[in-house]
LUMDO-976257 format. One record per residue (C-alpha): residue number from 1; residue in one letter; z, y, x. Coordinates in pm, whole numbers. Layout:
N
num:NUM&residuo:A&Z:Z&Y:Y&X:X
...
END
This chain:
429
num:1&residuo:X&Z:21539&Y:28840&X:3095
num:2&residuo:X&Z:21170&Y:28937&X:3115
num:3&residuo:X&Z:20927&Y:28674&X:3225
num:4&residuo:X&Z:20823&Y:28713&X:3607
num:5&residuo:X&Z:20465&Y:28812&X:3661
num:6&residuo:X&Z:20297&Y:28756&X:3964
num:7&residuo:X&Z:20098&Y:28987&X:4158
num:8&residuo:X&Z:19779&Y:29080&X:4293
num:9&residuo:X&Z:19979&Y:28987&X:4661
num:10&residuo:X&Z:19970&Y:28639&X:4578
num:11&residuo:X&Z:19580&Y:28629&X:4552
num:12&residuo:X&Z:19569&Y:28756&X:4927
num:13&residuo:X&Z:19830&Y:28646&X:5032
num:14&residuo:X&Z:19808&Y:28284&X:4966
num:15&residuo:X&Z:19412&Y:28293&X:5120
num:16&residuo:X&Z:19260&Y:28269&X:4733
num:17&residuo:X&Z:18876&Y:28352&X:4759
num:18&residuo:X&Z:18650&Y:28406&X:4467
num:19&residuo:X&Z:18712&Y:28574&X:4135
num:20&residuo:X&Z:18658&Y:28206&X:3920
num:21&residuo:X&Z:18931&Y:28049&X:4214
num:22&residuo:X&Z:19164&Y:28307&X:4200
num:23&residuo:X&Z:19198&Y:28258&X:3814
num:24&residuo:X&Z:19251&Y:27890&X:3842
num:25&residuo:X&Z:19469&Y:27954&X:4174
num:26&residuo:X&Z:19699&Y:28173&X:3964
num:27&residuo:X&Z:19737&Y:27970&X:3661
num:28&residuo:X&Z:19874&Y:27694&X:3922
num:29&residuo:X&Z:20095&Y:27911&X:4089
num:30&residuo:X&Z:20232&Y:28017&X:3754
num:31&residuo:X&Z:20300&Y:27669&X:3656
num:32&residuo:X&Z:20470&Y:27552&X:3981
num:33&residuo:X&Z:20679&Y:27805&X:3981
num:34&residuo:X&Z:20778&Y:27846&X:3633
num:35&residuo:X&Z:20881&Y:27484&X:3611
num:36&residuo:X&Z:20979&Y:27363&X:3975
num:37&residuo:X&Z:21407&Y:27361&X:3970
num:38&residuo:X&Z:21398&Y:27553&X:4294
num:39&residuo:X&Z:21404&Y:27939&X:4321
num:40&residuo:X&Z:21045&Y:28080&X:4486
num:41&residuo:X&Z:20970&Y:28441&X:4620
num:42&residuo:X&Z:20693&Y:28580&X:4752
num:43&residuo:X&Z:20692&Y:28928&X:5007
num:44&residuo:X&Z:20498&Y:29129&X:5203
num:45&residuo:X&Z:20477&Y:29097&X:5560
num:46&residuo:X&Z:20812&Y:29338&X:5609
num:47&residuo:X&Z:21018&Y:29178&X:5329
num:48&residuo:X&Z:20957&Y:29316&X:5041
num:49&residuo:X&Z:20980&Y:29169&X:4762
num:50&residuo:X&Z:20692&Y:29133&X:4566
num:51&residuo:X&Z:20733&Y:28820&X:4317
num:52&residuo:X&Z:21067&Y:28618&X:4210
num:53&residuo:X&Z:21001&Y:28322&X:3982
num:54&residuo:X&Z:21264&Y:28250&X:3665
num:55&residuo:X&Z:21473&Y:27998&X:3868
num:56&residuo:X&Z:21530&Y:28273&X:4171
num:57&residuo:X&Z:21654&Y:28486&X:3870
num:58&residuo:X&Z:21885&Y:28233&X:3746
num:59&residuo:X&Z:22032&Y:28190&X:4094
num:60&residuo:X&Z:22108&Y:28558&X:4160
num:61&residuo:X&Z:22165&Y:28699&X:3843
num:62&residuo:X&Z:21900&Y:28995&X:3854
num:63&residuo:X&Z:21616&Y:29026&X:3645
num:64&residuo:X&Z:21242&Y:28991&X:3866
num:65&residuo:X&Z:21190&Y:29401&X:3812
num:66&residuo:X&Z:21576&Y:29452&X:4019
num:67&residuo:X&Z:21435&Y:29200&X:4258
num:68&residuo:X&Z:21112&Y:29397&X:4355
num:69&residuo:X&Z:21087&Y:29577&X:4675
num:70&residuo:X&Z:21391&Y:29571&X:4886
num:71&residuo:X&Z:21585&Y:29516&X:4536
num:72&residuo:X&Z:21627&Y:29168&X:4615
num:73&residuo:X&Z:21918&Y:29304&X:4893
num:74&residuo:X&Z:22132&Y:29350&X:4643
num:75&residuo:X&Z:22189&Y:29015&X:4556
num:76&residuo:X&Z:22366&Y:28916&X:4864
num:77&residuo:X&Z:22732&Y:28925&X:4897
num:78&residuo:X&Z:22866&Y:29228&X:5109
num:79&residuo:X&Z:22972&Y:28970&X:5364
num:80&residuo:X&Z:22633&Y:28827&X:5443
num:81&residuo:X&Z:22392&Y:29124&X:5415
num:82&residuo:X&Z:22374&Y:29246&X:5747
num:83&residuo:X&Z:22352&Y:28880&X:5880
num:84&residuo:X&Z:22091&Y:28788&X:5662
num:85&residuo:X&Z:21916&Y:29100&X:5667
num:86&residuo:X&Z:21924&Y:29064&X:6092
num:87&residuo:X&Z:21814&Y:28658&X:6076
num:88&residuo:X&Z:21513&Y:28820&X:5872
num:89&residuo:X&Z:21400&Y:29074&X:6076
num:90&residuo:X&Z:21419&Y:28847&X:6400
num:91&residuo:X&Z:21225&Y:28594&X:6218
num:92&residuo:X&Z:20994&Y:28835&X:6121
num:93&residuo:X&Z:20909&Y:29044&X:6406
num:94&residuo:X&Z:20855&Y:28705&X:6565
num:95&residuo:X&Z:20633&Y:28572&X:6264
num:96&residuo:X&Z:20822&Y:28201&X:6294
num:97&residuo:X&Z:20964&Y:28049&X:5949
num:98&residuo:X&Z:21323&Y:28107&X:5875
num:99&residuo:X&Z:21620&Y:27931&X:5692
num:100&residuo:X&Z:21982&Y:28049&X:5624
num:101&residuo:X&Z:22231&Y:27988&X:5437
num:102&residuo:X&Z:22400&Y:28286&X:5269
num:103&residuo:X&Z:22641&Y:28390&X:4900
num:104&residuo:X&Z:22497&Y:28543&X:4600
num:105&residuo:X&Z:22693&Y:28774&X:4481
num:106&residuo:X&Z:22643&Y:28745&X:4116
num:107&residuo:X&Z:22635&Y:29079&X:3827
num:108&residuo:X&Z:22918&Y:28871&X:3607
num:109&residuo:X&Z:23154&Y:28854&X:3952
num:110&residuo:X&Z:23069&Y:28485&X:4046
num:111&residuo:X&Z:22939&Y:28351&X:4423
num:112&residuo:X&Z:22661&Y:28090&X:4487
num:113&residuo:X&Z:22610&Y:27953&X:4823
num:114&residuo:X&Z:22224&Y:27960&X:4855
num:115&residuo:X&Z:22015&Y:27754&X:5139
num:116&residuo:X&Z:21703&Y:28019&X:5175
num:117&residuo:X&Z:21346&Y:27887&X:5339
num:118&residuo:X&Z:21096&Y:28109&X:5415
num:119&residuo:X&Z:20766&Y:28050&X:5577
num:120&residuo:X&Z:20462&Y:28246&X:5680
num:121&residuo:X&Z:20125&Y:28261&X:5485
num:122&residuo:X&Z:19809&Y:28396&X:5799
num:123&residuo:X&Z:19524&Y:28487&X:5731
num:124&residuo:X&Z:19287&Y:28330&X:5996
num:125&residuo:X&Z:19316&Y:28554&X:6247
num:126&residuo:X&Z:19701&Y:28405&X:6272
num:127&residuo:X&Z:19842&Y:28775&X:6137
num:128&residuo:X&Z:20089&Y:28704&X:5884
num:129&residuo:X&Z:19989&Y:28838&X:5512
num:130&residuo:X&Z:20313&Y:28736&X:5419
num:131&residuo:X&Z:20585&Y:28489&X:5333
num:132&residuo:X&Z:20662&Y:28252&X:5060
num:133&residuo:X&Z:21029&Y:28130&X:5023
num:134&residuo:X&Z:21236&Y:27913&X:4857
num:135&residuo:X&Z:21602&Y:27876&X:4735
num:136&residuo:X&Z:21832&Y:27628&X:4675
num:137&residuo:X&Z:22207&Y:27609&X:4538
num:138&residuo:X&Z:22403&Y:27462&X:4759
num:139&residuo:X&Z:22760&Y:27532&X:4629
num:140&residuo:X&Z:22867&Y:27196&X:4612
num:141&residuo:X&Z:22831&Y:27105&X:4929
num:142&residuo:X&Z:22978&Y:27422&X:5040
num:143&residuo:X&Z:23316&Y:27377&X:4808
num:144&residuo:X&Z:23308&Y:27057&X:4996
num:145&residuo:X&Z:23320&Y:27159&X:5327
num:146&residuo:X&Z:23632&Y:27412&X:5185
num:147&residuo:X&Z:23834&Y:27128&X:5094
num:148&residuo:X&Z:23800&Y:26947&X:5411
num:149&residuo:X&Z:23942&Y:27242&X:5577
num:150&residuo:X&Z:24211&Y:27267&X:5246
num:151&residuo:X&Z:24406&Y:26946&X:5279
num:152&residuo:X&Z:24381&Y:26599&X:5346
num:153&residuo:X&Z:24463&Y:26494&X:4962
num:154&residuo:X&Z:24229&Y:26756&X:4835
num:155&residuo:X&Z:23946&Y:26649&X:5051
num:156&residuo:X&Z:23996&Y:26288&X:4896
num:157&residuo:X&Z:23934&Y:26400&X:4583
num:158&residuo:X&Z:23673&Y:26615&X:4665
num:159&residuo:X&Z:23512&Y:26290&X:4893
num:160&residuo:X&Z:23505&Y:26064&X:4621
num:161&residuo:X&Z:23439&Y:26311&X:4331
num:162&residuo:X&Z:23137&Y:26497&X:4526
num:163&residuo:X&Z:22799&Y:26512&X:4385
num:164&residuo:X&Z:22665&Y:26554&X:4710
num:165&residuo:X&Z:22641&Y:26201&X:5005
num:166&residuo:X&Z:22934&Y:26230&X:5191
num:167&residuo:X&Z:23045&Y:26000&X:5488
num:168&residuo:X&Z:23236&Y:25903&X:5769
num:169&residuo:X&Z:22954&Y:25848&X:6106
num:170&residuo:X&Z:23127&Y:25710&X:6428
num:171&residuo:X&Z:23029&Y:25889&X:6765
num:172&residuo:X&Z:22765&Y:25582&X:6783
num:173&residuo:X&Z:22574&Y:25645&X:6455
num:174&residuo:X&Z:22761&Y:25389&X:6236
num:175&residuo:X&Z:22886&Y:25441&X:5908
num:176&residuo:X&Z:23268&Y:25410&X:5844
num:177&residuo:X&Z:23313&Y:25544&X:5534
num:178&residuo:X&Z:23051&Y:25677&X:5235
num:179&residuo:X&Z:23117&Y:25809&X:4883
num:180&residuo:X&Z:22961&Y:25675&X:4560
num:181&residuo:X&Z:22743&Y:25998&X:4557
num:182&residuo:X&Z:22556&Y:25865&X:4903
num:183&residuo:X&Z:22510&Y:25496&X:4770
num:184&residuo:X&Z:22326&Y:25616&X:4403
num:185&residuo:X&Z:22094&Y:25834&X:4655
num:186&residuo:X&Z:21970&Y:25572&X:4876
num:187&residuo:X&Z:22048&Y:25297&X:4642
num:188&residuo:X&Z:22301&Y:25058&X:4854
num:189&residuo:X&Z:22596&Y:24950&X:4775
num:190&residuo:X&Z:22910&Y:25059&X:5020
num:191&residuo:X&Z:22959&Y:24753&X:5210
num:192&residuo:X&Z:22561&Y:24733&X:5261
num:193&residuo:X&Z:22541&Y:25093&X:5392
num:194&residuo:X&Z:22857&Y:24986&X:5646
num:195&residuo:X&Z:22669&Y:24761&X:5757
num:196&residuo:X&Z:22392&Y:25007&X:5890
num:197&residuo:X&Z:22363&Y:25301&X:6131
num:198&residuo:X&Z:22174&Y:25651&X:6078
num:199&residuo:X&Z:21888&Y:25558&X:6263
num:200&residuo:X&Z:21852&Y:25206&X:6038
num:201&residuo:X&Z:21817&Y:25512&X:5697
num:202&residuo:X&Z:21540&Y:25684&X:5898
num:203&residuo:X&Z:21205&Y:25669&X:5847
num:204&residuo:X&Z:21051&Y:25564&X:6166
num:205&residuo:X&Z:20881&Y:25815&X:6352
num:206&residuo:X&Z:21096&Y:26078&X:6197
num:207&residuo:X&Z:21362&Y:26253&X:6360
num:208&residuo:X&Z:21740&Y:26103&X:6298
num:209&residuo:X&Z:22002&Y:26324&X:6135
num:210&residuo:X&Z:22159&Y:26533&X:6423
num:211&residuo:X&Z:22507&Y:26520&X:6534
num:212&residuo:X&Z:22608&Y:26739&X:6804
num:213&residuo:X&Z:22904&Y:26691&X:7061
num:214&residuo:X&Z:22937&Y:27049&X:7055
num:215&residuo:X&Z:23001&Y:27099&X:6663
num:216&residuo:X&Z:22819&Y:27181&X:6383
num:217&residuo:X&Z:22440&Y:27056&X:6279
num:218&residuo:X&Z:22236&Y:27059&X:6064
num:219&residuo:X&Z:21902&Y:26892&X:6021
num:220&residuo:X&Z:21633&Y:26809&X:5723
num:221&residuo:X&Z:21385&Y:26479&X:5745
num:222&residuo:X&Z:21322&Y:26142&X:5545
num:223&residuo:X&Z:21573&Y:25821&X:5479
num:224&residuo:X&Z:21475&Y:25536&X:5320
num:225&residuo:X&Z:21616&Y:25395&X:5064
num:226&residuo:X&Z:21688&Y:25051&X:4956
num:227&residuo:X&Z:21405&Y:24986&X:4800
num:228&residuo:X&Z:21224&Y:25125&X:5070
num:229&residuo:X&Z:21146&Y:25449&X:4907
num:230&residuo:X&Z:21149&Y:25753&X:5080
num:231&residuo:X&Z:21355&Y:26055&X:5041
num:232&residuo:X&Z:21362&Y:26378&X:5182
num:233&residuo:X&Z:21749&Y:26484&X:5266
num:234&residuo:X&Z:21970&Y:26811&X:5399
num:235&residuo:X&Z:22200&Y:26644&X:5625
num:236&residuo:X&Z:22525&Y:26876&X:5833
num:237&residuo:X&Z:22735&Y:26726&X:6044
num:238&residuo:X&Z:23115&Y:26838&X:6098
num:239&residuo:X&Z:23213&Y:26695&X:6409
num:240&residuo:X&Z:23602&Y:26586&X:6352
num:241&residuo:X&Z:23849&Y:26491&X:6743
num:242&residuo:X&Z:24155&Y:26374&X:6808
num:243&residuo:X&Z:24442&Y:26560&X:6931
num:244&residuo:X&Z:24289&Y:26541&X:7300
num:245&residuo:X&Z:23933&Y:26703&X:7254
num:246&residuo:X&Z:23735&Y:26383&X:7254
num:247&residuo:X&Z:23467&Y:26302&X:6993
num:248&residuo:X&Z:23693&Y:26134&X:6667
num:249&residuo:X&Z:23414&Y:26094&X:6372
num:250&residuo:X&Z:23155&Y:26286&X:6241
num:251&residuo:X&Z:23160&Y:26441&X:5864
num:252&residuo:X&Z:22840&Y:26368&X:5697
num:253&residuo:X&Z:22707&Y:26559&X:5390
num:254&residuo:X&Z:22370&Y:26464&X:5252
num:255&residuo:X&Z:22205&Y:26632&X:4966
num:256&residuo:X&Z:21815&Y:26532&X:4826
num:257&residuo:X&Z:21567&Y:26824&X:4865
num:258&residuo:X&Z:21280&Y:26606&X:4719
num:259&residuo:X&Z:21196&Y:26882&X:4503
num:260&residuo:X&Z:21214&Y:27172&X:4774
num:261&residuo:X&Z:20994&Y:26978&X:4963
num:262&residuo:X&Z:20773&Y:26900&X:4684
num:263&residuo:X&Z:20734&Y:27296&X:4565
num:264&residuo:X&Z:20712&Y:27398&X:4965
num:265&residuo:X&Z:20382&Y:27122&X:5014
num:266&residuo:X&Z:20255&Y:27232&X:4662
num:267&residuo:X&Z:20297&Y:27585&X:4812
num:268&residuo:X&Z:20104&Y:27525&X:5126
num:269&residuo:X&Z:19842&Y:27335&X:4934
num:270&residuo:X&Z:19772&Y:27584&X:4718
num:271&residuo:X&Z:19769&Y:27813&X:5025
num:272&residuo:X&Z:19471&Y:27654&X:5200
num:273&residuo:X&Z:19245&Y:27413&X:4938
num:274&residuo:X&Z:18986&Y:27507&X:4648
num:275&residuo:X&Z:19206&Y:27444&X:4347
num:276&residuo:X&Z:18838&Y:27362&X:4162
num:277&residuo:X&Z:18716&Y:27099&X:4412
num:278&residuo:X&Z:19049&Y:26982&X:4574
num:279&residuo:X&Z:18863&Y:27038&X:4959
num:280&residuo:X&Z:18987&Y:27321&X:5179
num:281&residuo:X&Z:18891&Y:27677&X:5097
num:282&residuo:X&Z:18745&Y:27946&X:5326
num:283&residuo:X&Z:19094&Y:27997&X:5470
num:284&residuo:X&Z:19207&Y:27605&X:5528
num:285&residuo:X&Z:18798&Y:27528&X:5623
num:286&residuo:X&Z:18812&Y:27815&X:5906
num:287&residuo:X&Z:19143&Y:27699&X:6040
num:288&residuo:X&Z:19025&Y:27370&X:6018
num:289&residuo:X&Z:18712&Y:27501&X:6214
num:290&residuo:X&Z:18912&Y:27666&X:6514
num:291&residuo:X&Z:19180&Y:27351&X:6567
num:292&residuo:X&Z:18840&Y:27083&X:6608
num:293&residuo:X&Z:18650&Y:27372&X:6817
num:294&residuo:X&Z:18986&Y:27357&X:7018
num:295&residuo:X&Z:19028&Y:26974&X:7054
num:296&residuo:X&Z:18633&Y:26975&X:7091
num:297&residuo:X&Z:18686&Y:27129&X:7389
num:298&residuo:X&Z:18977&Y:26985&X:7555
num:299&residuo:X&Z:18789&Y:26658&X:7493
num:300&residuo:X&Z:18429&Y:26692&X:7592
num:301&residuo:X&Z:18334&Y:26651&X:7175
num:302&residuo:X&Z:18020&Y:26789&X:7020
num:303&residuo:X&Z:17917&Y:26814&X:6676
num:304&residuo:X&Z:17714&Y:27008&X:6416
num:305&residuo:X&Z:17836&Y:27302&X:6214
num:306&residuo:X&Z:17639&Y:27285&X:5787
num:307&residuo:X&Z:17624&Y:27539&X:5536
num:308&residuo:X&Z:17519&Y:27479&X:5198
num:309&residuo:X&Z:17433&Y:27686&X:4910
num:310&residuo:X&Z:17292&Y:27581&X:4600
num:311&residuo:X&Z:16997&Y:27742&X:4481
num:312&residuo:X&Z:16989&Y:27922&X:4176
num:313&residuo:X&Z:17348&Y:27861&X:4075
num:314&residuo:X&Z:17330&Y:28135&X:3851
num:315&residuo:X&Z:17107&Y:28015&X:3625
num:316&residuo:X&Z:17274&Y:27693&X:3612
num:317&residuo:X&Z:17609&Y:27940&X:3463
num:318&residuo:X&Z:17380&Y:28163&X:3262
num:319&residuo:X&Z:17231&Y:27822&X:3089
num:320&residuo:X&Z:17433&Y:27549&X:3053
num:321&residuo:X&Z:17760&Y:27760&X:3101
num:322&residuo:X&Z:18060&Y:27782&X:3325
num:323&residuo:X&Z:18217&Y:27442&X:3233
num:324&residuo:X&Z:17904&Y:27271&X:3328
num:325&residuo:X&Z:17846&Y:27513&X:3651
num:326&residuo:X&Z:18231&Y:27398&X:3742
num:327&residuo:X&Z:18143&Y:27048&X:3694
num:328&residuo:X&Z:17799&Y:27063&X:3957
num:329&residuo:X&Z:18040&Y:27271&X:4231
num:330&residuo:X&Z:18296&Y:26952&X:4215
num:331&residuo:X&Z:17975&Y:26732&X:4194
num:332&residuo:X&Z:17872&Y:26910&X:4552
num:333&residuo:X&Z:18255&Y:26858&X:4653
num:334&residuo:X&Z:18208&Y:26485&X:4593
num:335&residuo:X&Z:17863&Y:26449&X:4745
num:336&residuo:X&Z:18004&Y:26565&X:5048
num:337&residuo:X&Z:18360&Y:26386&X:5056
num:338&residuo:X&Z:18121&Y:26052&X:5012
num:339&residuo:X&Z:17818&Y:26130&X:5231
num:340&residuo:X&Z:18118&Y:26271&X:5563
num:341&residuo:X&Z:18364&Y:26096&X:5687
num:342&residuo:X&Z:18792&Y:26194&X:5658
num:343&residuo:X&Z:18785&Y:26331&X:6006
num:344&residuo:X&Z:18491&Y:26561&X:5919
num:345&residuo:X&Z:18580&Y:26949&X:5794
num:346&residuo:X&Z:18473&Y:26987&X:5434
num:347&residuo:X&Z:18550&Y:27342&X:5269
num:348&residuo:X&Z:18430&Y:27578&X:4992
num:349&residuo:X&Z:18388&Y:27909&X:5175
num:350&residuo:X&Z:18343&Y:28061&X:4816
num:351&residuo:X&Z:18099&Y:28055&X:4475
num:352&residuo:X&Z:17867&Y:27782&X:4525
num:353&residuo:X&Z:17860&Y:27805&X:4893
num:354&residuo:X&Z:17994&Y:27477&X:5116
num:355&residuo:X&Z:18089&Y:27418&X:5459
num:356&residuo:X&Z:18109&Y:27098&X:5702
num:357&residuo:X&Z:18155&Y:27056&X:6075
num:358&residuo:X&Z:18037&Y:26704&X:6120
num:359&residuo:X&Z:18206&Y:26535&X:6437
num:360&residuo:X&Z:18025&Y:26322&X:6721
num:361&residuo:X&Z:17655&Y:26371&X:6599
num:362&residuo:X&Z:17326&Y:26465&X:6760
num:363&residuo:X&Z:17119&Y:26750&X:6586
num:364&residuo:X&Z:16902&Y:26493&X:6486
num:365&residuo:X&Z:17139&Y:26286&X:6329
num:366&residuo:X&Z:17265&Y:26605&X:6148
num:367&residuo:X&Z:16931&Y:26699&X:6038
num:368&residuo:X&Z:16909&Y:26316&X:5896
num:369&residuo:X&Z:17286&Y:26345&X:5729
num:370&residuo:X&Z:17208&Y:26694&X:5576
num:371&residuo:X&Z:16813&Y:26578&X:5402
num:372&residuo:X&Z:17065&Y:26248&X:5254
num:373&residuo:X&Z:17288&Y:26556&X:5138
num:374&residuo:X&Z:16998&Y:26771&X:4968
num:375&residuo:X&Z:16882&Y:26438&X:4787
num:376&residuo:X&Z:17213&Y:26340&X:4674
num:377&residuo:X&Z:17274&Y:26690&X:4519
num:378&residuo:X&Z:16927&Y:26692&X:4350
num:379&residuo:X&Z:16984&Y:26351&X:4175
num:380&residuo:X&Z:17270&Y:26537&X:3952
num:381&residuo:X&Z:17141&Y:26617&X:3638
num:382&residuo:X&Z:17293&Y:26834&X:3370
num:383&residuo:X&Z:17180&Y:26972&X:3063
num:384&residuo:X&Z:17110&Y:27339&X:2980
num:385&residuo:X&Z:16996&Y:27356&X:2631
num:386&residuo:X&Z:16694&Y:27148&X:2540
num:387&residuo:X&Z:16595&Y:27108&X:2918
num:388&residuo:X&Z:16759&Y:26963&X:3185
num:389&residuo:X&Z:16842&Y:27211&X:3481
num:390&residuo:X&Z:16725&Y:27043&X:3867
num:391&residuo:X&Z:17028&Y:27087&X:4128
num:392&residuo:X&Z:16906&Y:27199&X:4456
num:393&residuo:X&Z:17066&Y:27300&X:4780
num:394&residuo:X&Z:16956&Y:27473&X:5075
num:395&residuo:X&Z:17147&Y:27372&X:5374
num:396&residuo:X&Z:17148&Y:27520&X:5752
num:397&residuo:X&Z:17223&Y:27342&X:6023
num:398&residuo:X&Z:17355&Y:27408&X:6380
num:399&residuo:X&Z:17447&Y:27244&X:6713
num:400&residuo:X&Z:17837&Y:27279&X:6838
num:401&residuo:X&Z:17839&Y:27194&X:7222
num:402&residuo:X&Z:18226&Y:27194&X:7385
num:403&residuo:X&Z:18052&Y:27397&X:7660
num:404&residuo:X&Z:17916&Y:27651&X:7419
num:405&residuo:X&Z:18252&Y:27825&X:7368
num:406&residuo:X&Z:18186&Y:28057&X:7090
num:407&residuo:X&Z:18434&Y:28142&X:6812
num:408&residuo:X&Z:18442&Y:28005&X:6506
num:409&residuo:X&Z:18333&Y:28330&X:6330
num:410&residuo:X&Z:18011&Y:28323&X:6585
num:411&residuo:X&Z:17962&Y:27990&X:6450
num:412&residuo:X&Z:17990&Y:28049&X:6095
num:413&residuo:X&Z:17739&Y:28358&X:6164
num:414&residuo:X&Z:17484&Y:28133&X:6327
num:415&residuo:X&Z:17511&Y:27873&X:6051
num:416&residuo:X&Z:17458&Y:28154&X:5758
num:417&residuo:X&Z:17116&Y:28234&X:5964
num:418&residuo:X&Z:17015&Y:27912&X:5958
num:419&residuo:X&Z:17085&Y:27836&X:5580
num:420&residuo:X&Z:16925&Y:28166&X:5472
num:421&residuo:X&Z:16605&Y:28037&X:5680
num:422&residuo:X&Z:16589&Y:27722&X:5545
num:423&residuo:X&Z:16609&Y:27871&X:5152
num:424&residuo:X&Z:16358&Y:28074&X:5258
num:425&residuo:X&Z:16151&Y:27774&X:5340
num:426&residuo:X&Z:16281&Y:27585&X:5003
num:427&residuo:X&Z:16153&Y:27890&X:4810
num:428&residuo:X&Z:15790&Y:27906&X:4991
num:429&residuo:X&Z:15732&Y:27553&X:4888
END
């Protein structure tokens, strides 16, 4: 099988800015998804397909150049396609994330119960750019729920034998029953998980596994384990009654999607932060941006938008060399993560130009936190050759007023004025 090659989607599509970033971007993306155990795919806003990593390929059989465009289709057993292919359009048209659960219908003949995830990447105006998605097998659990319908003596074996958490939940929440498969993934024993009810394996604050009156659920959030770990879990509920109609037990199968999780926050990290400096990038900073300006405004808040550039950054490259020009742009990065505070919005709009909207501070007192800024920035020192190269920064600085209500593209105008005046000033000097 060929090796899958991303493409020039994933550069706009996951909001990468700057030719130097979207190198380094990429060569993260390739990693994650040549070594995460979960299938990824990337499409366009419609669906098609425009990038399958190896472990997709592995799942469905086809090779990434079968997958491309509306290839991908042909993966899906005859059974589920026009489900799946409906679920996707609705979720689509309607720009929300999606998740199904559908058969691969494999080249050699053999079916694979997949759990699909797909979620949009904006751009930020809020349009979707397009989707990112991940796949999971979930055959076992599927064969499982088979042999509960099968027999009573098969679904023993298949109980005790799963490699999936399995158990027996009264209409209460308590545990009557659990396989050995449950206990090694939270790490009790039996007679200590018997002893406890679903909401005593959630983590507080998160929502409980469902279990529905009215049937089937299925849900996704984090348990804790013994040792007080936590870990992120698929849990569906089979509700079982008795010969009248009422509520008998609940069938519980739990499965760990640590690594899911893992790839889809890797995902969505790489989606909206500088992969160089590790602070948000011009799409996570303007987001960032619009949801303060919002809560800014709802709360009577006021601030001060700053944008930095650093002068001469070009001869900094030309002379000492990219390395050293990568190490002064996550020098900036750290002057600023010191000198703001966490609830502050730091980004890297792009090349050596930084962003800030500092919360709760008078134009003076922005003025005062953007000269400690300039000085912190021209205390780094590097070497170019036999002299040793001055950092300095030009930095512009505007008022945000709740009342104001401009846009945060306004904003981000205004500020650019103000930087370009004051490097003007820093060059008359």
């Amino acid at each position: 099988m060929n090796s899958p090659r991303p493409v020039s989607h994933l550069r706009a599509g996951l909001g990468l800015a700057g030719a130097r970033s979207n190198s380094s971007s990429e060569e993260i993306f390739r990693a994650l998804a040549a070594h995460t155990p979960v299938g990824i795919f990337v499409s366009n806003p419609a669906g098609s397909c425009e990038y399958v990593n190896r472990r997709w390929c592995d799942l469905s059989g086809l090779t990434p150049e079968q997958a491309l465009g509306e290839g991908w289709r042909s993966a899906l057993h005859p059974e589920d396609a026009e489900r799946i292919a409906a679920a996707w359009a609705a979720a689509a048209s309607e720009g929300r994330d999606s998740i199904a659960e559908y058969r691969f219908l494999r080249p050699d003949g053999s079916v694979i119960w997949i759990e699909g995830y797909a979620t949009a990447i904006r751009d930020s105006a809020e349009a979707v750019t397009g989707w990112i998605g991940t796949c999971i097998d979930v055959t076992p659990r599927r064969n499982a729920e088979e042999a509960v319908l099968a027999s009573d003596e098969r679904f023993r074996a298949a109980f005790d034998n799963a490699p999936i958490g399995m158990g027996f939940v009264a209409p209460d929440g308590r545990w009557l029953q659990v396989n050995g498969a449950l206990c090694r993934l939270l790490g009790y024993t039996e007679d200590e998980i018997l002893t406890l009810t679903l909401t005593d394996l959630t983590v507080p604050g998160d929502a409980e596994i469902q279990i529905e009156e009215l049937g089937d659920a299925r849900s996704e959030t984090r348990t804790l384990s013994a040792d007080g770990q936590t870990v992120w879990v698929a849990a569906s509920t089979t509700l079982v009654r008795d010969g009248g109609g009422d509520p008998l037990y609940y069938i519980v199968q739990i499965e760990d999607i640590g690594d899911r999780k893992q790839t889809e926050h890797e995902l969505r990290r790489l989606a909206d932060h500088d992969p160089l400096t590790g602070i948000l990038n011009r799409r996570g900073f303007t987001e960032g941006l619009r949801r303060e300006l919002r809560r800014m405004e709802r709360h009577g808040e006021y601030g001060a938008l700053l944008l930095l550039d650093l002068d001469n950054f070009k001869l900094v490259n030309d002379t000492a060399g990219h390395p050293e020009g990568d190490r002064v742009l996550r020098a900036t990065a750290d002057v600023l993560r010191r000198r703001l505070r966490a609830t502050d919005v730091i980004g890297r709009l792009g090349g050596d130009e930084f962003a800030a909207l500092i919360m709760n501070v008078t134009p003076r007192q922005a003025r005062e936190i953007s000269t400690e800024i300039e000085g912190s920035i021209r205390d780094l020192r590097i070497s170019g050759g036999a002299v040793d190269l001055e950092i300095t920064a030009s930095i512009g600085v505007i008022a945000v007023d709740h009342l104001a209500g401009e846009r945060e593209d306004d904003l981000l105008a205004a500020v650019d004025r103000a930087m370009y005046r004051a490097k003007s000033l820093n060059r008359d000097r």
